[in-house]
Gaussian input, Z-matrix of N, CA and C with variables (Angstrom, degrees):
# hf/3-21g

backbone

0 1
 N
 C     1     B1
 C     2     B2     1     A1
 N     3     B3     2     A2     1     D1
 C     4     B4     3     A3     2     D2
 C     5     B5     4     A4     3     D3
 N     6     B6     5     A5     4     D4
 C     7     B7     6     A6     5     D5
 C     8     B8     7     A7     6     D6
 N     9     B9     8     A8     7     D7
 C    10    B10     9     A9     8     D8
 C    11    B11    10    A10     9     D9
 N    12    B12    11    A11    10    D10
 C    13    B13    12    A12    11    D11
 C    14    B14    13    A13    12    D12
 N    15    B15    14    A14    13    D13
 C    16    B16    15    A15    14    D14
 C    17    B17    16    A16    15    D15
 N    18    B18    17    A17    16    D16
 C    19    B19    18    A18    17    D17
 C    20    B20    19    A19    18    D18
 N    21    B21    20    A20    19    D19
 C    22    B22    21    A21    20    D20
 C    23    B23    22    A22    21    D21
 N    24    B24    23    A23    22    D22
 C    25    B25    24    A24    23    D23
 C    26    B26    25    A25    24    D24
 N    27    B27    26    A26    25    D25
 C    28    B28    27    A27    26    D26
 C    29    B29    28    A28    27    D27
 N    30    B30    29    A29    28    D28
 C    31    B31    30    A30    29    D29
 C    32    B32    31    A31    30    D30
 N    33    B33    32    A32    31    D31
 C    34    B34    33    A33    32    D32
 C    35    B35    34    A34    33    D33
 N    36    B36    35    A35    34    D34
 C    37    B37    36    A36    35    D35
 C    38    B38    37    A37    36    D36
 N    39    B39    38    A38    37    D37
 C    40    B40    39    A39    38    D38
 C    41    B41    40    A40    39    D39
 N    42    B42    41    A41    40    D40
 C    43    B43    42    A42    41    D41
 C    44    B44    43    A43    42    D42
 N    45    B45    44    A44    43    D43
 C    46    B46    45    A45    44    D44
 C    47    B47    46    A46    45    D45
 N    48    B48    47    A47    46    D46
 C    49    B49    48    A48    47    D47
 C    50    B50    49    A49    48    D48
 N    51    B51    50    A50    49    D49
 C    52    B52    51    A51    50    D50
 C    53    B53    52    A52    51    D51
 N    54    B54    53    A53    52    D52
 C    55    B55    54    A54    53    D53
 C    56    B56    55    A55    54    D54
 N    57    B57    56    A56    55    D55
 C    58    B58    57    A57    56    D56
 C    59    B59    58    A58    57    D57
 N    60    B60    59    A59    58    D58
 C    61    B61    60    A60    59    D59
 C    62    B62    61    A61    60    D60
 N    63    B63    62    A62    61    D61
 C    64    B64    63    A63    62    D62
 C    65    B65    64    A64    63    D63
 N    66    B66    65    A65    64    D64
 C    67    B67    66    A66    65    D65
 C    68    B68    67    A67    66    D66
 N    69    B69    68    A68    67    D67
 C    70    B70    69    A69    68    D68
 C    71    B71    70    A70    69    D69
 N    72    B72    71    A71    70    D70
 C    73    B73    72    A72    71    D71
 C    74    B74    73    A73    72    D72
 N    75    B75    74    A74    73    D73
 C    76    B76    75    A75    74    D74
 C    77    B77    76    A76    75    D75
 N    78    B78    77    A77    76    D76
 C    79    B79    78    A78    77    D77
 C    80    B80    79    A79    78    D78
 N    81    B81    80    A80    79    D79
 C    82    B82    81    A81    80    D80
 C    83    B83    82    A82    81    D81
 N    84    B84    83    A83    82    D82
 C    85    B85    84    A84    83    D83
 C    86    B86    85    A85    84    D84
 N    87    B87    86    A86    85    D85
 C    88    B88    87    A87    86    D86
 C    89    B89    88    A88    87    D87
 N    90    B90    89    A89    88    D88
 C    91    B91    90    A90    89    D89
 C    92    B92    91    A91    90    D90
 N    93    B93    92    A92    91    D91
 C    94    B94    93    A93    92    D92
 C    95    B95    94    A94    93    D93
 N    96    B96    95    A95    94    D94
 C    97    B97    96    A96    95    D95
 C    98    B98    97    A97    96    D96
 N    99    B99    98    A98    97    D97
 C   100   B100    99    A99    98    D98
 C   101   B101   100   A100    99    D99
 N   102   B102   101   A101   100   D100
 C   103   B103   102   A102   101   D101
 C   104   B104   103   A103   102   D102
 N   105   B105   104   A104   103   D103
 C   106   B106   105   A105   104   D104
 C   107   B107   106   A106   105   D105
 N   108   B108   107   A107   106   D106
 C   109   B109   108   A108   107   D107
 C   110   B110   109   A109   108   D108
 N   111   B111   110   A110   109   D109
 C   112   B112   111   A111   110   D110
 C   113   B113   112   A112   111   D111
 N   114   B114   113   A113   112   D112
 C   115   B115   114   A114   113   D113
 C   116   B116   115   A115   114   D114
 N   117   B117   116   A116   115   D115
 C   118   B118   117   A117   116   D116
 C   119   B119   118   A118   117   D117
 N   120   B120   119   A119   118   D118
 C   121   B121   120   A120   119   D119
 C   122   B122   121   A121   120   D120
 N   123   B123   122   A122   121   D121
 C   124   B124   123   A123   122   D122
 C   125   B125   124   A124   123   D123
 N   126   B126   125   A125   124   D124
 C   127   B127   126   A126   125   D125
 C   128   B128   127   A127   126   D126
 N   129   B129   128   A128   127   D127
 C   130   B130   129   A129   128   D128
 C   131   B131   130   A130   129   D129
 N   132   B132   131   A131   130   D130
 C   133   B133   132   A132   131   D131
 C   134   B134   133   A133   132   D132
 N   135   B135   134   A134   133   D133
 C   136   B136   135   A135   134   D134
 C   137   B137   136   A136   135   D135
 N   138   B138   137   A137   136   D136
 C   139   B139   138   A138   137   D137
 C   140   B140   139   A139   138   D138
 N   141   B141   140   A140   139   D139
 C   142   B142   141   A141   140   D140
 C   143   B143   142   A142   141   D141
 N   144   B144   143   A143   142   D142
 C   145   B145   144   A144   143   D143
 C   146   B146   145   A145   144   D144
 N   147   B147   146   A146   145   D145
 C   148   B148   147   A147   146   D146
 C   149   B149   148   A148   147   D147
 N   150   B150   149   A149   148   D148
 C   151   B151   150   A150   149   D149
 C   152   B152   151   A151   150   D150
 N   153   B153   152   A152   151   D151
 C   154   B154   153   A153   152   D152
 C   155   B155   154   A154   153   D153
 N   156   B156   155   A155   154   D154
 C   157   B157   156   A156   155   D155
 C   158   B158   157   A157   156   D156
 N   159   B159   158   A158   157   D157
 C   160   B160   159   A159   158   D158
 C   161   B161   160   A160   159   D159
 N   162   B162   161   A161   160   D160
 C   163   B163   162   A162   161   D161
 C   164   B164   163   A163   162   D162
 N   165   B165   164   A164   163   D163
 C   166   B166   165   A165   164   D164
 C   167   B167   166   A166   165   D165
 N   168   B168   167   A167   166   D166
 C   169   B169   168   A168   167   D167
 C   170   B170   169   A169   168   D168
 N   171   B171   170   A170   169   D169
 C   172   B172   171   A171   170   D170
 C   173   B173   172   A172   171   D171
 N   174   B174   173   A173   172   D172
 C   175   B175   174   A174   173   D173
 C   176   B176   175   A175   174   D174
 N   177   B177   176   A176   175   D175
 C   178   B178   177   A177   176   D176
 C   179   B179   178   A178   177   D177
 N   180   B180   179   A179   178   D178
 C   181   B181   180   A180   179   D179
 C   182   B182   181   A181   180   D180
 N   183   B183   182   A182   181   D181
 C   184   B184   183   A183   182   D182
 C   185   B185   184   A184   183   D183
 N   186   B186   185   A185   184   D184
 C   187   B187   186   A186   185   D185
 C   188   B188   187   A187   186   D186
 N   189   B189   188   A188   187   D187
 C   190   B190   189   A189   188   D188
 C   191   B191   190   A190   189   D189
 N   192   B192   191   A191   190   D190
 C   193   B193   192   A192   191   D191
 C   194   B194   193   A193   192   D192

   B1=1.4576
   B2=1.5327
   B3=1.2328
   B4=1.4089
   B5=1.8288
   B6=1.5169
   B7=1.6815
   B8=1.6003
   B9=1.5232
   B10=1.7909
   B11=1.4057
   B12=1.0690
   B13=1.2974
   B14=1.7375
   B15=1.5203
   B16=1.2661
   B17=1.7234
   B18=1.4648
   B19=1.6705
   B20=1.2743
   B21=1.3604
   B22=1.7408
   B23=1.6958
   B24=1.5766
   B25=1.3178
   B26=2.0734
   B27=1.4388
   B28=1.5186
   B29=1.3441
   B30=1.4917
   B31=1.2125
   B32=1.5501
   B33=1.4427
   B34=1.6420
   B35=1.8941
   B36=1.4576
   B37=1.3768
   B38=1.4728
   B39=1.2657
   B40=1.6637
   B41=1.7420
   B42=1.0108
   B43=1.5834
   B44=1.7074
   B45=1.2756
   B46=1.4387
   B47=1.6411
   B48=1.3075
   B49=1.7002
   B50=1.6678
   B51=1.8617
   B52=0.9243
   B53=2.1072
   B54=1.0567
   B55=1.1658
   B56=1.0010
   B57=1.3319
   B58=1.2038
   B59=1.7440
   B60=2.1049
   B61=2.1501
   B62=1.5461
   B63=1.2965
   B64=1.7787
   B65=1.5160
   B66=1.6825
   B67=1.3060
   B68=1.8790
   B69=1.4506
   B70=1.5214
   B71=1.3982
   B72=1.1584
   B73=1.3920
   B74=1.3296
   B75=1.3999
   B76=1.8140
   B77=1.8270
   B78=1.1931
   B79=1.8541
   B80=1.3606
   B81=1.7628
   B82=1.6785
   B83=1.8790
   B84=0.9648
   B85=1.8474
   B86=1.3985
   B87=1.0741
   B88=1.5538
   B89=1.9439
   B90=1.3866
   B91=1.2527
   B92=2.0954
   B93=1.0814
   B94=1.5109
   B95=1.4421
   B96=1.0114
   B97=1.4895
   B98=1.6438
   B99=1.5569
   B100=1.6845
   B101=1.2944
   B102=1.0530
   B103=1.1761
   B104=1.4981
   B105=1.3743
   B106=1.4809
   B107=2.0952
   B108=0.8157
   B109=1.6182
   B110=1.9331
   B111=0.9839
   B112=1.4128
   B113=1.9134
   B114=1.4933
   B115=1.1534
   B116=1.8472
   B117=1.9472
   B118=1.4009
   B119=1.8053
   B120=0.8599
   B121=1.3340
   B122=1.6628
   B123=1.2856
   B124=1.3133
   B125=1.9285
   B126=1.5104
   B127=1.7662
   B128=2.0740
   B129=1.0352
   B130=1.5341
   B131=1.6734
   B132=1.7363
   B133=1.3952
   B134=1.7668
   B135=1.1924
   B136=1.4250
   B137=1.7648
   B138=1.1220
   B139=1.7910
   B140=1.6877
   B141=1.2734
   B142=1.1985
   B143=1.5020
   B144=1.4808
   B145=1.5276
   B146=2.0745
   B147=1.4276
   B148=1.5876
   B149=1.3873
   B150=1.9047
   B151=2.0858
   B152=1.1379
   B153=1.2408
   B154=1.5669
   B155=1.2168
   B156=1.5157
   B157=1.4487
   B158=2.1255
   B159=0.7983
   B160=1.3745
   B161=1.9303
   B162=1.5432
   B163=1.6303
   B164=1.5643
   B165=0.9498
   B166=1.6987
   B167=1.2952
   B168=1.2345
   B169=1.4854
   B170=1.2725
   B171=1.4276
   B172=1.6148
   B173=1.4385
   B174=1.4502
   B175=1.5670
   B176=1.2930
   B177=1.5937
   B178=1.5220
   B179=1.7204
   B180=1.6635
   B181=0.8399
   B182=1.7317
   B183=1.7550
   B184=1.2357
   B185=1.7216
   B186=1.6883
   B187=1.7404
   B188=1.7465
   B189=1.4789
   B190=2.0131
   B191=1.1856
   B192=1.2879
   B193=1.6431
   B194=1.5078
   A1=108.26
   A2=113.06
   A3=120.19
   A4=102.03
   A5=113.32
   A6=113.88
   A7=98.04
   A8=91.26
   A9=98.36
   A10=93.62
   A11=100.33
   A12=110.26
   A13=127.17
   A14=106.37
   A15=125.80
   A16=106.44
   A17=128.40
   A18=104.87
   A19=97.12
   A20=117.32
   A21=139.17
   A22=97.49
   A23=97.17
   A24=110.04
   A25=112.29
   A26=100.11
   A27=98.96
   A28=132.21
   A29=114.19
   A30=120.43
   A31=114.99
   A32=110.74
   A33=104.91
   A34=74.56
   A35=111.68
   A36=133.22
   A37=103.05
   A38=125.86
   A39=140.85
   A40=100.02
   A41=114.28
   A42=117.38
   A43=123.23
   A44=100.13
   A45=114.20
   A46=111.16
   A47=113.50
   A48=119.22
   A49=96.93
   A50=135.13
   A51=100.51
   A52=144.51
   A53=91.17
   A54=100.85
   A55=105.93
   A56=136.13
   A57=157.24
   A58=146.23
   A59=68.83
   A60=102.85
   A61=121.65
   A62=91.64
   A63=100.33
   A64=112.09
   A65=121.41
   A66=102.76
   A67=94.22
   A68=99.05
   A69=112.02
   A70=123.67
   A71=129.81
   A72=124.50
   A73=102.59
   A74=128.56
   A75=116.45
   A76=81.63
   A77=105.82
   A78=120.89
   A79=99.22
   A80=113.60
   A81=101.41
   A82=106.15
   A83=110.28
   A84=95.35
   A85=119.68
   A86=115.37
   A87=108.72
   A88=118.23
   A89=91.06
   A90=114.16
   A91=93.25
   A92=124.78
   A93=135.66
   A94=99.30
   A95=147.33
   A96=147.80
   A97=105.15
   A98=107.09
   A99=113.71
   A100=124.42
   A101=172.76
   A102=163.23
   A103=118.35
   A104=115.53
   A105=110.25
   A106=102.51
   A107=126.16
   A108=153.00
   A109=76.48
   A110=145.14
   A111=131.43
   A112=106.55
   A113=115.49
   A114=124.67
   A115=115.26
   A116=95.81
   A117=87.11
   A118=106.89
   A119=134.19
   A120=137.60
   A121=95.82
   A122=98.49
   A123=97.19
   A124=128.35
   A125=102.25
   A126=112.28
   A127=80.88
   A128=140.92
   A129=113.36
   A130=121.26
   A131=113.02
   A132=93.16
   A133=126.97
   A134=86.04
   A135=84.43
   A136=133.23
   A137=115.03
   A138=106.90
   A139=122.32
   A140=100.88
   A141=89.18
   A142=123.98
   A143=109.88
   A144=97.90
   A145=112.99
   A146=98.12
   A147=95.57
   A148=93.04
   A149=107.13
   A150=89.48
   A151=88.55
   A152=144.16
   A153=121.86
   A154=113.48
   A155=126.00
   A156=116.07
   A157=70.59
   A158=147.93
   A159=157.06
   A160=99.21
   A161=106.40
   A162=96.47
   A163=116.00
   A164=118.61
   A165=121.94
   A166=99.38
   A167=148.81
   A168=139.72
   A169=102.47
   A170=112.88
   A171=133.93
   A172=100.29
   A173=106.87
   A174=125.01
   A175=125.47
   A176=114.27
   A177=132.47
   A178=104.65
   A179=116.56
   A180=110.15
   A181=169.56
   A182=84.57
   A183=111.92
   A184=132.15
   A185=95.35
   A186=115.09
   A187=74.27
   A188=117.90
   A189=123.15
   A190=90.61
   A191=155.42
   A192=119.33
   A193=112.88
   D1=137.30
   D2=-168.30
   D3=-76.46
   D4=159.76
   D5=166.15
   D6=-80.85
   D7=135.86
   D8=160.53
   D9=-140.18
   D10=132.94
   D11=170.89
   D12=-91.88
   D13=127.12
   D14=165.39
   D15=-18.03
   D16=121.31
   D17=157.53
   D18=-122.27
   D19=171.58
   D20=-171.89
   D21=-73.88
   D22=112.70
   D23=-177.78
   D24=-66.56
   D25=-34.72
   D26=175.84
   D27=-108.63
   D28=-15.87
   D29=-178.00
   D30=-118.19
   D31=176.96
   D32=-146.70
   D33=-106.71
   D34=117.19
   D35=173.33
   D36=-47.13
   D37=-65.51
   D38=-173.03
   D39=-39.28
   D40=-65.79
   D41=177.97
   D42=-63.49
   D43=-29.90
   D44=-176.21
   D45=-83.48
   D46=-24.87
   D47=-151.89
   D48=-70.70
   D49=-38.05
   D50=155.91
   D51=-71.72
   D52=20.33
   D53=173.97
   D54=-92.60
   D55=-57.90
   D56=141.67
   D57=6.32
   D58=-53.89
   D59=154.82
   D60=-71.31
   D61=-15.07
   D62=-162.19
   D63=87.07
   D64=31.98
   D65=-155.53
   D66=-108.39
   D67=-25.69
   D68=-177.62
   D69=-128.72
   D70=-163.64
   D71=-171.24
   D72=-116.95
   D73=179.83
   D74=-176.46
   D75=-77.40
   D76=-69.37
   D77=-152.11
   D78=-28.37
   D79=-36.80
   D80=-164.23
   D81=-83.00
   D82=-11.58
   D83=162.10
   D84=-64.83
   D85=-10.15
   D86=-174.70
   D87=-119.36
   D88=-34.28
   D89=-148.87
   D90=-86.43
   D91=3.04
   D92=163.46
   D93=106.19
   D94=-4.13
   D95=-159.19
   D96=-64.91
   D97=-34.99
   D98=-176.10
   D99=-129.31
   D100=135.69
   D101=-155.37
   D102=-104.89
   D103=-169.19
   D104=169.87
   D105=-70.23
   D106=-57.19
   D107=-154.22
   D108=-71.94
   D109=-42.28
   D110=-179.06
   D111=-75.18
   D112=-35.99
   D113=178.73
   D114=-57.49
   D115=-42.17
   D116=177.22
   D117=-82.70
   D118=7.88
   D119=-165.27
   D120=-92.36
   D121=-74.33
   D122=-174.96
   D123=-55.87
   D124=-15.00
   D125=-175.06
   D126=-93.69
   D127=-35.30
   D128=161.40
   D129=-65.74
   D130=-40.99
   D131=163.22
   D132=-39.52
   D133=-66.18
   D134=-178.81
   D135=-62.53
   D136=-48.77
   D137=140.23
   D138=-13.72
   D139=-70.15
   D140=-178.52
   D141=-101.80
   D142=16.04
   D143=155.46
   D144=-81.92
   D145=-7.50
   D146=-161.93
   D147=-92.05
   D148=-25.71
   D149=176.44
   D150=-66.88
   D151=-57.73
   D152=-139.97
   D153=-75.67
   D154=-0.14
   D155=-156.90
   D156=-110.91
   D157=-54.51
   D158=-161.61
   D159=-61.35
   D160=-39.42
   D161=165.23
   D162=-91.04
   D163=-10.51
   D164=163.92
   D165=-74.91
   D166=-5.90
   D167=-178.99
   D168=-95.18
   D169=-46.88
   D170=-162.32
   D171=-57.96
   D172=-42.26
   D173=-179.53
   D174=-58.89
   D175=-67.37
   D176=154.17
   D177=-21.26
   D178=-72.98
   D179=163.58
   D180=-40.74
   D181=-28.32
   D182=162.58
   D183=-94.99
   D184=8.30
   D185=-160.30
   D186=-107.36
   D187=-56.81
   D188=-170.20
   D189=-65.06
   D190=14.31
   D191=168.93
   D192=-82.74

């Protein structure tokens, strides 16, 4: 059986996902703390903490063969 992943039945994932990362709090998406220009900042943090953590695996993996 293939992975599908669960998505957020009520809220808009894109805005929420640093909340999500653990990177922010809910209140500060709304409440002025971040802007749009912090939203795209933080969805590239996280991108590229997940390539790098996904080629550090590739690596591990390719060091155990």
């Amino acid at each position: 059986m293939p992975f599908e992943p669960y998505v957020y039945p009520t809220i808009d994932a894109f805005a929420y996902a640093p909340v999500a990362a653990g990177m922010w709090r809910q209140h500060e998406v709304f409440d002025g703390t971040y802007d749009f220009d912090d939203l795209l900042d933080a969805h590239e943090i996280m991108a590229v903490k997940a390539i790098n953590a996904k080629r550090a695996q590739e690596a591990a993996e390719r060091r155990n063969r």
